[in-house]
C-alpha positions in Angstrom: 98.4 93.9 68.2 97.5 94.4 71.9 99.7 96.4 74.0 101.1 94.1 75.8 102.5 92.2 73.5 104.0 95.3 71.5 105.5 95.9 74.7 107.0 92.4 74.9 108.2 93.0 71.5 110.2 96.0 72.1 111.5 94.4 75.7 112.7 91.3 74.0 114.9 94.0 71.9 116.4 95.6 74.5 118.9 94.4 77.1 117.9 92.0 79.5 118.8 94.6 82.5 116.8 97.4 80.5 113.9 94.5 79.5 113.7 93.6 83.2 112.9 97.4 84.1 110.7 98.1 81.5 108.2 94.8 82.2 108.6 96.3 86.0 107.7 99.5 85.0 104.6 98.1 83.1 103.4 95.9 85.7 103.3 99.0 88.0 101.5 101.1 85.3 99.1 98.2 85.1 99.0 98.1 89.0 98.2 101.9 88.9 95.7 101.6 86.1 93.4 99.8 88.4 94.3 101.2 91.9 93.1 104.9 90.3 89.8 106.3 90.8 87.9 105.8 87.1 88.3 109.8 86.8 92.1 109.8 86.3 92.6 106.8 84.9 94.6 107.4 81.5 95.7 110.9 82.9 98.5 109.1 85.3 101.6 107.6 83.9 104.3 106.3 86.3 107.8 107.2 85.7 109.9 105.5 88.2 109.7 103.2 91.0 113.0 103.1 93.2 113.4 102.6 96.6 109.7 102.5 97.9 109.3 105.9 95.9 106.7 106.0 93.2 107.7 108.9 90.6 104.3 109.6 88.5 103.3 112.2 86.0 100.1 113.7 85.4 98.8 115.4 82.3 97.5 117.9 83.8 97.5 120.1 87.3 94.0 119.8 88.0 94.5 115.8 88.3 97.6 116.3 90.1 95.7 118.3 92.5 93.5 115.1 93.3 95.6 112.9 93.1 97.6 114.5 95.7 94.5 114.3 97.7 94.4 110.8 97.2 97.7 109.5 97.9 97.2 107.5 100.9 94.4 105.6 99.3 96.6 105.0 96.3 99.1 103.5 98.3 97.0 101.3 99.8 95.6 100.2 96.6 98.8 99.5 95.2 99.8 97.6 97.9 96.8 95.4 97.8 98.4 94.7 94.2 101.5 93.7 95.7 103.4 97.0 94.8 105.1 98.5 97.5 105.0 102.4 98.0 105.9 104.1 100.8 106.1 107.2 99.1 104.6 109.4 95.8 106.1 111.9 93.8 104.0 113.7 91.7 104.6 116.2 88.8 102.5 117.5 86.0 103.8 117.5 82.1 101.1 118.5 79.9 102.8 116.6 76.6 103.0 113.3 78.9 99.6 112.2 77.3 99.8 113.0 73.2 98.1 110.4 71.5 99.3 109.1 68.4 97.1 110.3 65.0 97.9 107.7 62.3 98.3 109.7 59.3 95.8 109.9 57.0 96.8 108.6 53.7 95.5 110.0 50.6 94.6 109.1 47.8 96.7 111.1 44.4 94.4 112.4 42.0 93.7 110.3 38.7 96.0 110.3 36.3 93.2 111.1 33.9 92.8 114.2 36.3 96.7 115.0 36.1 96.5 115.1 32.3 93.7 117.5 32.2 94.8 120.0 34.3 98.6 119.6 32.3 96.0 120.0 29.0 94.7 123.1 31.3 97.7 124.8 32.6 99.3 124.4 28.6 96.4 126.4 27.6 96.1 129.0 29.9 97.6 132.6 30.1 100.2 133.5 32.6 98.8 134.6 36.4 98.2 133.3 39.5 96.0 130.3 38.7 98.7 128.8 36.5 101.5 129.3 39.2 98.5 127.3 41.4 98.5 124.8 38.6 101.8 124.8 38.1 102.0 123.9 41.9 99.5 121.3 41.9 100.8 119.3 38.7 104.3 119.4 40.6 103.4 118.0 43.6 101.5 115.2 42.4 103.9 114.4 40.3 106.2 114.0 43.0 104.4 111.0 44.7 
């Protein structure tokens, strides 16, 4: 599923007022996306667009730094893309751009494997590689 049309899911969810604003704020992300030199692209994420002032956020200082430097020539890119920004706000917040890690989903061991460390644990003495067994045999057994 493309982001776009996650993002049209979720909108057609919310409330029209709060759709609205979210496909606005998208279509200036998108704006943004291509109006940014190639070296922050991905870094930037815009926050708010209200009254002619564009709120963004950066992922780091170092890219706010340049982007700072480049704010007139953002604007006028923007404009070109019909977006109409007659003044930036910039801020940095280093969390802004954590990417999601799907979980990695393991496989459980055998159940031939579970019964032969059960056969092993039954069999040996008392010490820390039975608690470790012990352990083991309970939290596969969980799942």
């Amino acid at each position: 599923m493309s982001t776009s049309s996650l993002a049209d899911l979720l909108a057609s969810q919310l409330p029209n007022g709060l759709a609205v604003r979210a496909r606005a704020l998208l279509s200036t992300q998108a704006a943004l996306d291509r109006a940014l030199p190639a070296a922050l692209a991905g870094h930037v994420r815009v926050m708010q667009l209200e009254n002619g002032t564009l709120s963004l956020a950066c992922d780091s200082g170092a890219v706010a730094s340049r982007l700072r430097q480049q704010t007139d020539a953002l604007m006028a890119g923007l404009g070109k893309r019909e977006v109409v920004v007659t003044a930036v706000r910039i801020s940095v917040n280093p969390d802004l751009m954590a990417r999601y890690v799907h979980p990695v989903e393991k496989n459980g061991l055998p159940p031939a494997a579970l019964e032969g460390l059960a056969h092993l644990n039954a069999e040996i003495e008392e010490g820390p590689l039975k608690e470790a067994l012990n352990r083991l045999l309970q939290h596969h057994r969980k799942g």
